[in-house]
ROFITOR-639136 format. One record per atom (N, C-alpha, C): residue number from 1; residue in three letters; atom name; x, y, z. Coordinates in Angstrom, 2 decimals, padded with zeros to 5 digits. Atoms other than C-alpha are relative to their C-alpha. Last residue first. Layout:
nr,rest,atom,xx,yy,zz
NUM,ALA,CA,X,Y,Z
...
END
This chain:
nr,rest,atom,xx,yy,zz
103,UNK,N,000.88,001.73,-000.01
103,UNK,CA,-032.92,000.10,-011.38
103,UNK,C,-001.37,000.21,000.06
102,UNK,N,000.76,-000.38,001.11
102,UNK,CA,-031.78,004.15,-011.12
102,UNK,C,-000.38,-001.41,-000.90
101,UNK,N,001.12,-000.74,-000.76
101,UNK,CA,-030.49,003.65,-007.54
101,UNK,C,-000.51,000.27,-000.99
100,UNK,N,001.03,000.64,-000.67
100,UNK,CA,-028.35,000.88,-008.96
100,UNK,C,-001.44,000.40,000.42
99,UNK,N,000.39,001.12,000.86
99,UNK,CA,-026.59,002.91,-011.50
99,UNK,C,-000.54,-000.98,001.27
98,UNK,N,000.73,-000.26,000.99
98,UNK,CA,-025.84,005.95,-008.89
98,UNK,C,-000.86,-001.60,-001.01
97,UNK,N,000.82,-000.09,-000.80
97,UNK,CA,-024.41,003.57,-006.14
97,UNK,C,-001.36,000.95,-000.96
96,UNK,N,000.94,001.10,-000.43
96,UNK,CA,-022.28,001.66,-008.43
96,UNK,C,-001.74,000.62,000.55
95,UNK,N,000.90,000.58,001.56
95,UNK,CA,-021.16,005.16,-009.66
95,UNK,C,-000.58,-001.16,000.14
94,UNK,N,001.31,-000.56,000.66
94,UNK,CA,-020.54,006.63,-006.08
94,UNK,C,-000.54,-000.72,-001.53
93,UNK,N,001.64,000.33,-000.65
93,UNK,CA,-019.17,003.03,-005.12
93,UNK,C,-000.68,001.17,-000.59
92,UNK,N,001.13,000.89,000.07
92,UNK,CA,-016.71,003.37,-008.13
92,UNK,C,-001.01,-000.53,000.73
91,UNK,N,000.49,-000.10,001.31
91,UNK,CA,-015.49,006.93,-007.49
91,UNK,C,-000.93,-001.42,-000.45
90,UNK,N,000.84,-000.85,-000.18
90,UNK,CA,-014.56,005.53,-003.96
90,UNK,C,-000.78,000.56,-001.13
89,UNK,N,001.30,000.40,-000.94
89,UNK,CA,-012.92,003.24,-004.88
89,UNK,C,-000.94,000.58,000.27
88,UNK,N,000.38,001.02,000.92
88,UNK,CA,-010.83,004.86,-007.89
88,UNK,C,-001.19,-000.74,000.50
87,UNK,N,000.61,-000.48,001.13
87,UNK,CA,-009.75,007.38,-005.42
87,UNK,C,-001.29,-000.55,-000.36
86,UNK,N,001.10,000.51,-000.55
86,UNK,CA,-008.42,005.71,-002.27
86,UNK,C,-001.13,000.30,-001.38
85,UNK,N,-000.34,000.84,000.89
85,UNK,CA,-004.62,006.80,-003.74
85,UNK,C,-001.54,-000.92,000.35
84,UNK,N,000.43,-000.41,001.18
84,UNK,CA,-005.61,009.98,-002.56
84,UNK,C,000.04,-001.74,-000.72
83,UNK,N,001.58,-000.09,-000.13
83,UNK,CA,-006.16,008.88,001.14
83,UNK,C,-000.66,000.32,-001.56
82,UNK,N,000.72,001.37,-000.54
82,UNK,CA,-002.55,007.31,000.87
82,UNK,C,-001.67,000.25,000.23
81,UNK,N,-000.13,000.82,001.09
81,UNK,CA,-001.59,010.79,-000.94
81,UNK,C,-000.68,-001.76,000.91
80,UNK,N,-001.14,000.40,000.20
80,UNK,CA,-002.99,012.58,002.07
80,UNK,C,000.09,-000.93,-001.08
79,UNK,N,-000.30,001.57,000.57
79,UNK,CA,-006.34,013.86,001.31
79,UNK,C,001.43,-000.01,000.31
78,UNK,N,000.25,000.51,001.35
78,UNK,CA,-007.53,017.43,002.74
78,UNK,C,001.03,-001.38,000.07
77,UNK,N,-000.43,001.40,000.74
77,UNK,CA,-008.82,019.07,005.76
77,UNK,C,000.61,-000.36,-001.36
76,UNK,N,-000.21,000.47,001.10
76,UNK,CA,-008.27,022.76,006.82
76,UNK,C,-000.34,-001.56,-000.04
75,UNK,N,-000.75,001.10,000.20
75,UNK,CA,-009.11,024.37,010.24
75,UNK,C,-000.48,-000.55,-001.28
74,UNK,N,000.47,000.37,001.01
74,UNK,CA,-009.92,028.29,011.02
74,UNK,C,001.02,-001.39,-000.75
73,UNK,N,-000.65,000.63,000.24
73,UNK,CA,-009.95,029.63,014.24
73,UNK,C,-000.52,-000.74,-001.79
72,UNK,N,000.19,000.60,-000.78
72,UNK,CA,-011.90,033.05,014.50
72,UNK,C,000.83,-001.04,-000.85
71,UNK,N,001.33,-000.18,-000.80
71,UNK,CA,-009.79,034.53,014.36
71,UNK,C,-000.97,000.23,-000.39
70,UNK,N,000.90,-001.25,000.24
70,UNK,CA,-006.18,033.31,012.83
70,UNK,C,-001.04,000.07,000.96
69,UNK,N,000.29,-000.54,-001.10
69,UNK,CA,-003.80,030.61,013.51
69,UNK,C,-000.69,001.54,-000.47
68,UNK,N,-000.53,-001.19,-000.14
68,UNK,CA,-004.55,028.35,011.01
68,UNK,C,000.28,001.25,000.78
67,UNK,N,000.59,-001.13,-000.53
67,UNK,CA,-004.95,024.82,011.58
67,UNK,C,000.64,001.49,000.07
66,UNK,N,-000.97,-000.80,-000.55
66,UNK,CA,-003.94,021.95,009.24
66,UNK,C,-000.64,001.27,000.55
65,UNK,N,000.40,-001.03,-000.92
65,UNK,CA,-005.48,018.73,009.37
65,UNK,C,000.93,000.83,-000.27
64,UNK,N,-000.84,-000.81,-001.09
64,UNK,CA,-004.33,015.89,007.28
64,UNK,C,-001.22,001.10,000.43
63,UNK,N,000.29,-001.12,000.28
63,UNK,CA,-006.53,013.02,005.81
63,UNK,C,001.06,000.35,000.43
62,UNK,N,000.94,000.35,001.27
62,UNK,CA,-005.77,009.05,005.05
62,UNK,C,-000.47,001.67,-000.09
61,UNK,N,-000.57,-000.78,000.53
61,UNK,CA,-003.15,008.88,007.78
61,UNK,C,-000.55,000.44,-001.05
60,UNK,N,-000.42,001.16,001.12
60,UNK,CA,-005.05,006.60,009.88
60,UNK,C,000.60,000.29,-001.13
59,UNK,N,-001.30,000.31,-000.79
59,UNK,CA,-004.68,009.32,012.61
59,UNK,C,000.12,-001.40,-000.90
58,UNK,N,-001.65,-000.82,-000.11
58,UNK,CA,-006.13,011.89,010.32
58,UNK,C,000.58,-001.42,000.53
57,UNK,N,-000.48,-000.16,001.51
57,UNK,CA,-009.16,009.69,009.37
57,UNK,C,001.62,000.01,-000.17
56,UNK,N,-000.72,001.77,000.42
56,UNK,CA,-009.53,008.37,012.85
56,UNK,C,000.69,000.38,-001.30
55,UNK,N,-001.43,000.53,-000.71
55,UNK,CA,-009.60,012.44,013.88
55,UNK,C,-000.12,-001.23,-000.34
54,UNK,N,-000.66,-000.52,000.74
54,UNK,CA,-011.99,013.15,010.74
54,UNK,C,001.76,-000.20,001.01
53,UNK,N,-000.06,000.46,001.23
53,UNK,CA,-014.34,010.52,012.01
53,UNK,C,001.03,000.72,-000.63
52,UNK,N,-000.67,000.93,000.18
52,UNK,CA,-014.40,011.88,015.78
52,UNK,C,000.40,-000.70,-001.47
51,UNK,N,-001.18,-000.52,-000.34
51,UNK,CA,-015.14,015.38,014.66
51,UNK,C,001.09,-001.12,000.36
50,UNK,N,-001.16,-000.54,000.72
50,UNK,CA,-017.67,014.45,012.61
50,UNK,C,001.30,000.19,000.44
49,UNK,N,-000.25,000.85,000.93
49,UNK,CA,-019.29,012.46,015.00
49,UNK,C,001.26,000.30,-001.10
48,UNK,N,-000.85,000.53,-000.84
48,UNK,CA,-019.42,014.99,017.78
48,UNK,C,000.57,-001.07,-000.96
47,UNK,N,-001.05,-000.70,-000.19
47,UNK,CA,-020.48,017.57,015.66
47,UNK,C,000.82,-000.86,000.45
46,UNK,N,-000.30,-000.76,-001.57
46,UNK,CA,-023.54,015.38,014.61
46,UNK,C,001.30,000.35,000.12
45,UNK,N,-001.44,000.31,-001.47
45,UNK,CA,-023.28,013.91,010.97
45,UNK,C,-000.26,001.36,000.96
44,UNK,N,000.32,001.20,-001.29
44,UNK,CA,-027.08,013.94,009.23
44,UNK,C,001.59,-000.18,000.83
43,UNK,N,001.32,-000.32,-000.22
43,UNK,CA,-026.07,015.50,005.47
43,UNK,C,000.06,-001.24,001.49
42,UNK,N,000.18,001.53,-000.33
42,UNK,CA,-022.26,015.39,005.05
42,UNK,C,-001.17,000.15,000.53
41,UNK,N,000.56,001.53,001.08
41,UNK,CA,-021.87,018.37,002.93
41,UNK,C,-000.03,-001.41,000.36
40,UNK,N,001.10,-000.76,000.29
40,UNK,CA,-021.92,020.91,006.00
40,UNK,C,-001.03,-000.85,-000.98
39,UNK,N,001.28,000.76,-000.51
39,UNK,CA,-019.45,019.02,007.57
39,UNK,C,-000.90,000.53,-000.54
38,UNK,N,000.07,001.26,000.10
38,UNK,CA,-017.21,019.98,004.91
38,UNK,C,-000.73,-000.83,000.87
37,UNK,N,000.47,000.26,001.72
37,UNK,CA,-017.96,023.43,004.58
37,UNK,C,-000.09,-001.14,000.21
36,UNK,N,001.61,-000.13,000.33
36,UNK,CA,-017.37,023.71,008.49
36,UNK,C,-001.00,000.05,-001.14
35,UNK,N,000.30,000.71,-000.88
35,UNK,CA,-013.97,022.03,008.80
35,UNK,C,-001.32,000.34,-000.14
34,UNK,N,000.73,-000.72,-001.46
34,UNK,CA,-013.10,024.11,005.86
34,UNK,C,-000.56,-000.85,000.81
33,UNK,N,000.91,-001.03,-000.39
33,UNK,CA,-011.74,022.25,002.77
33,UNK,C,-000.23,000.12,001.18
32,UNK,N,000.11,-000.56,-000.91
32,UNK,CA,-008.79,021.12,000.61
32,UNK,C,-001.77,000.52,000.43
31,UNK,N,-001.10,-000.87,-000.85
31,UNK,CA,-009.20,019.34,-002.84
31,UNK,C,-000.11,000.57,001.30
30,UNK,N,-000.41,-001.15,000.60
30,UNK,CA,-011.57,017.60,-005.15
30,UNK,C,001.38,001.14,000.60
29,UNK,N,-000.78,000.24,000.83
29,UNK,CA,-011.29,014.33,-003.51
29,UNK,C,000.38,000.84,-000.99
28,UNK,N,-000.86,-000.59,000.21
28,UNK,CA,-012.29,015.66,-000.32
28,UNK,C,000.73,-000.14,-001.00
27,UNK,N,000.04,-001.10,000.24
27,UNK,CA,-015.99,014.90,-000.49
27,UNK,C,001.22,000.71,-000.06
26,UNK,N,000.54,-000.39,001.43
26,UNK,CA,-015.33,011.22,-001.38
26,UNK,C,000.36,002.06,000.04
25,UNK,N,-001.19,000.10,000.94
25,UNK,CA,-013.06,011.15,002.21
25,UNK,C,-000.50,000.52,-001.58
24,UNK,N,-000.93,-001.06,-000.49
24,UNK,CA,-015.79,012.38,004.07
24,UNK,C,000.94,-000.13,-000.83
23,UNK,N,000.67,-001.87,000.56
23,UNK,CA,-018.55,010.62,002.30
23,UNK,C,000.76,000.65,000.70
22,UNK,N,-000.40,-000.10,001.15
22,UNK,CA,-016.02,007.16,003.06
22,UNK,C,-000.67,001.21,-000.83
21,UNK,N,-001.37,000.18,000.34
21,UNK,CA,-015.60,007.59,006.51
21,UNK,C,-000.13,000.13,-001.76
20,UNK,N,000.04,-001.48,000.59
20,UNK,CA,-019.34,008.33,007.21
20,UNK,C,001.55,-000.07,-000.18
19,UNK,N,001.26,-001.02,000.90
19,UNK,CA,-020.97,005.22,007.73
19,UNK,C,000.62,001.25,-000.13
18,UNK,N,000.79,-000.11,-001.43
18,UNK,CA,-017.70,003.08,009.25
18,UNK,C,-001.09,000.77,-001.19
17,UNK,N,001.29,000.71,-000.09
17,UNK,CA,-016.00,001.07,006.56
17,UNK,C,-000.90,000.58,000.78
16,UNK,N,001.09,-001.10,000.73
16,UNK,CA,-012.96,003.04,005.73
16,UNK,C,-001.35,-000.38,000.05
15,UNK,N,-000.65,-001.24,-000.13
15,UNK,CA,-009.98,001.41,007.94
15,UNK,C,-000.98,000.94,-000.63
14,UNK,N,-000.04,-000.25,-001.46
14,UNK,CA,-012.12,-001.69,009.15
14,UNK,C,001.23,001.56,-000.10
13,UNK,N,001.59,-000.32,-000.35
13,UNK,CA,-013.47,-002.37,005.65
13,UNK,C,000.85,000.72,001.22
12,UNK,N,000.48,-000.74,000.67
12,UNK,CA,-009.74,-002.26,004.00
12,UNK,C,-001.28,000.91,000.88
11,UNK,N,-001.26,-000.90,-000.45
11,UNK,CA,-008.01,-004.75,006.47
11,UNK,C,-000.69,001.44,-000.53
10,UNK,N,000.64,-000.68,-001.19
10,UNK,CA,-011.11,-006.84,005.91
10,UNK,C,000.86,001.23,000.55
9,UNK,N,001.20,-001.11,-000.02
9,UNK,CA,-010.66,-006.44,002.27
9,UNK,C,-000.11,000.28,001.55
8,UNK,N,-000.09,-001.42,000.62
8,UNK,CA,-007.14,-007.36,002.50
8,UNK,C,-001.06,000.67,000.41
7,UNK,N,000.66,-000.44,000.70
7,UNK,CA,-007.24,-010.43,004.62
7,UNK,C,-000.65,001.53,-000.76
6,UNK,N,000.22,001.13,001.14
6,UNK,CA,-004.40,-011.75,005.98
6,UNK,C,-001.32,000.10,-000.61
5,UNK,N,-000.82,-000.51,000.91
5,UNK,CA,-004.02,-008.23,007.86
5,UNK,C,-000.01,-001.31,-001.23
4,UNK,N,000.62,-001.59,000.44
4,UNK,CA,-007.27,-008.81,009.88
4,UNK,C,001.70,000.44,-001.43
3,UNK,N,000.66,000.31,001.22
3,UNK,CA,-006.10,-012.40,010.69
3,UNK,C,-000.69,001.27,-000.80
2,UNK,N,001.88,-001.09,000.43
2,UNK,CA,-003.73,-011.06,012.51
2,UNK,C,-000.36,-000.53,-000.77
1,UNK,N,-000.07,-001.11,000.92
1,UNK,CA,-000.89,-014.15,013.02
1,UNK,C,-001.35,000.72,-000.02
END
């Protein structure tokens, strides 16, 4: 048997654990945004990074993509309910992460 599925968290870490999976997801918890707004607020991700991180995202179903056909091109992210239901976590590392950094 996977031992990756007999254990939650690791099941967890290895779907949102990478360094920028979870400031991508945080930043969409307000709603939809611009492929280039939203890298914009991830301080330090390279193009190439971002771009891979938001395709695992998508293909772990946790974002969508939707592209508009206009000019110049213009692509959407935001939360699929399984990326919404990530909430609560996320909300409590930023607040862990606040209240520690002020120790």
């Amino acid at each position: 048997m996977n031992k990756e599925i007999n254990c939650p968290l690791n099941y967890t870490m290895n779907l949102i654990g990478t360094k920028w999976k979870p400031l991508i997801l945080f930043h969409l918890l307000e709603g939809g945004l611009r492929s280039g707004i939203l890298q914009k607020q991830i301080q330090g991700i390279s193009n190439k990074m971002f771009t891979q991180t938001v395709r695992d995202l998508e293909k772990d179903g946790l974002i969508s993509r939707k592209v508009y056909p206009v000019v110049p091109p213009k692509v959407e992210y935001k939360l699929t309910t399984r990326g919404k239901s990530l909430e609560a976590i996320l909300r409590s590392l930023d607040q862990w992460g606040l209240d520690d950094s002020q120790k």
